[in-house]
N, C-alpha and C positions, 0 to 999 in steps of 0.2 A: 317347557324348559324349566319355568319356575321349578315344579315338582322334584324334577330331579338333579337341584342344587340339593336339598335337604337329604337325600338319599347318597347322593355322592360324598356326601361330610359325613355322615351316617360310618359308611364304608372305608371312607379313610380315618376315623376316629375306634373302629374295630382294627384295623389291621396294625395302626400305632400301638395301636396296647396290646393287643396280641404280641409283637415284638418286644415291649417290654415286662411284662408278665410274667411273672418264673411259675410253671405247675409246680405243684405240690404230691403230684400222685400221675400212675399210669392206668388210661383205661383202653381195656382191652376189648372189641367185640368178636369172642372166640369164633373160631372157623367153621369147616366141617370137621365131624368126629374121626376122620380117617387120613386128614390131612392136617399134621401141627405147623404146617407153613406159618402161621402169626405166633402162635407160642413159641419158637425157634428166634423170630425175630425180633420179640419183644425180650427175649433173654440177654440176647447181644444188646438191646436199647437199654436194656434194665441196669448192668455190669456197667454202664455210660454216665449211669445215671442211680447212682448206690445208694444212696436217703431216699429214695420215692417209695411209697407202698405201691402194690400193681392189682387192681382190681380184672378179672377176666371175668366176662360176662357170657356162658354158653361156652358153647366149645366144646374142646375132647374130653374125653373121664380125668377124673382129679387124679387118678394115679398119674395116666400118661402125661400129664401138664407136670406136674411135679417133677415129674424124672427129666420135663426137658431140661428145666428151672436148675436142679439138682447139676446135670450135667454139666450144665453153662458156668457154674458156683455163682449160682442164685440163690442166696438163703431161702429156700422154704416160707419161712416165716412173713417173707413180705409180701407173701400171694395172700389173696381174697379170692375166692373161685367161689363164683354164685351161679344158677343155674336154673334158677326160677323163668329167666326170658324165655318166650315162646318161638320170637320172634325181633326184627334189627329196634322196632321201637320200643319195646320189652323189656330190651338190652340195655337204655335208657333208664326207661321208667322204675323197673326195681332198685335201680343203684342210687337216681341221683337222691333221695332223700337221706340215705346213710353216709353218702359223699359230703354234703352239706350238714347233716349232725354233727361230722369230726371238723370240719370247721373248713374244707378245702377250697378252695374259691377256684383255681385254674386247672386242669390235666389235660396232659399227654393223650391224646385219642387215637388209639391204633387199629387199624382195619388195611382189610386187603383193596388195592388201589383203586378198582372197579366198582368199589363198594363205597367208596367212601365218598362221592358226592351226597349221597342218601343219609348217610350218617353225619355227615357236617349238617343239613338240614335239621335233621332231628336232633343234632344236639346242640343246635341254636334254638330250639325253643323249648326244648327239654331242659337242657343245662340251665340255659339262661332264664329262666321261668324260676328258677333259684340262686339265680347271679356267679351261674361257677360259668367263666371263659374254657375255652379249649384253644388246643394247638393237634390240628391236625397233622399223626405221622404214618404216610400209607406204607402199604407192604407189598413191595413192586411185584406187578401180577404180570399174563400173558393175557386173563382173558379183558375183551373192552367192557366199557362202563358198564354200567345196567342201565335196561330205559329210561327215559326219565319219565318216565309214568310211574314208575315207583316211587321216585323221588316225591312227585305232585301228590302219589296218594298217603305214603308216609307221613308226609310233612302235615297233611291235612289230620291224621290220624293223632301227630302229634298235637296239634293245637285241640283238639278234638279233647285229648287228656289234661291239657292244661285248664282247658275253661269247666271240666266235669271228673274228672278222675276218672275215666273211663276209656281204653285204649281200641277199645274194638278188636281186639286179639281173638277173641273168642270164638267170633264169625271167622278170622280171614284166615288163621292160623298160616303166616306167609313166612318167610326169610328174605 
């Protein structure tokens, strides 16, 4: 029981400041290439939310993302579309160094709902390996979670990059 006094204060000292934390930027972990379900919904989030840059990480071709953006009267301008990830920890690992250069310490983390335990994983030790907090915002899905065997081996994969710079992406080439 001792143990998990320190874990419980832990837990409720993230979720307090998580509530009070304003991000600074939106981060997107883009979909599949044939479904802009998250770039649709990050449009509407975006127009909510007018001072944020929006980083998309992966996803559909830059045109098709633009045009959602466009459509929405999402200036253009405050898209970042990188496309370097291979993969959901990739999707991490390319951004948050450039995220933490402009100086952003919290974002907006948008992913589809099923997805997004794996991604809250990874981008607590991703993000937080650089001190940038998140606020997770899902994008209501129909399909269920993914296993969490993913989550277990992600999450390892991400510590894996923080103690070496090395993601193992190479071998797993996963999503």
């Amino acid at each position: 029981m001792a143990c998990a006094l320190p874990l419980l204060m832990w837990l409720g000292y993230k979720e307090v400041k998580n509530q009070i934390v304003q991000p600074q930027a939106v981060l997107v972990l883009g979909g599949s290439t044939k479904n802009l379900e998250r770039e649709k919904f990050t449009a509407d989030f975006a127009k909510e939310h007018p001072n944020l840059p929006i980083w998309i990480s992966g996803g559909s071709p830059p045109r098709s993302t633009q045009k959602v953006f466009t459509k929405a009267g999402v200036d253009p301008e405050r898209l970042n579309l990188d496309y370097e990830a291979v993969d959901t920890v990739t999707n991490f690992t390319t951004l948050v160094d450039d995220l933490q250069a402009r100086g952003i310490k919290s974002v907006y983390l948008i992913t589809s709902e099923f997805h997004m335990r794996r991604a809250c994983v990874i981008a607590e030790i991703v993000l937080g390996s650089r001190g940038i907090e998140f606020k997770a915002v899902p994008v209501p899905s129909k399909n269920t979670s993914e296993p969490i065997e993913k989550t277990f081996r992600d999450g390892a994969r991400a510590i894996l990059w923080v103690a070496t710079g090395y993601t193992g992406a190479e071998e797993t080439k996963i999503k």
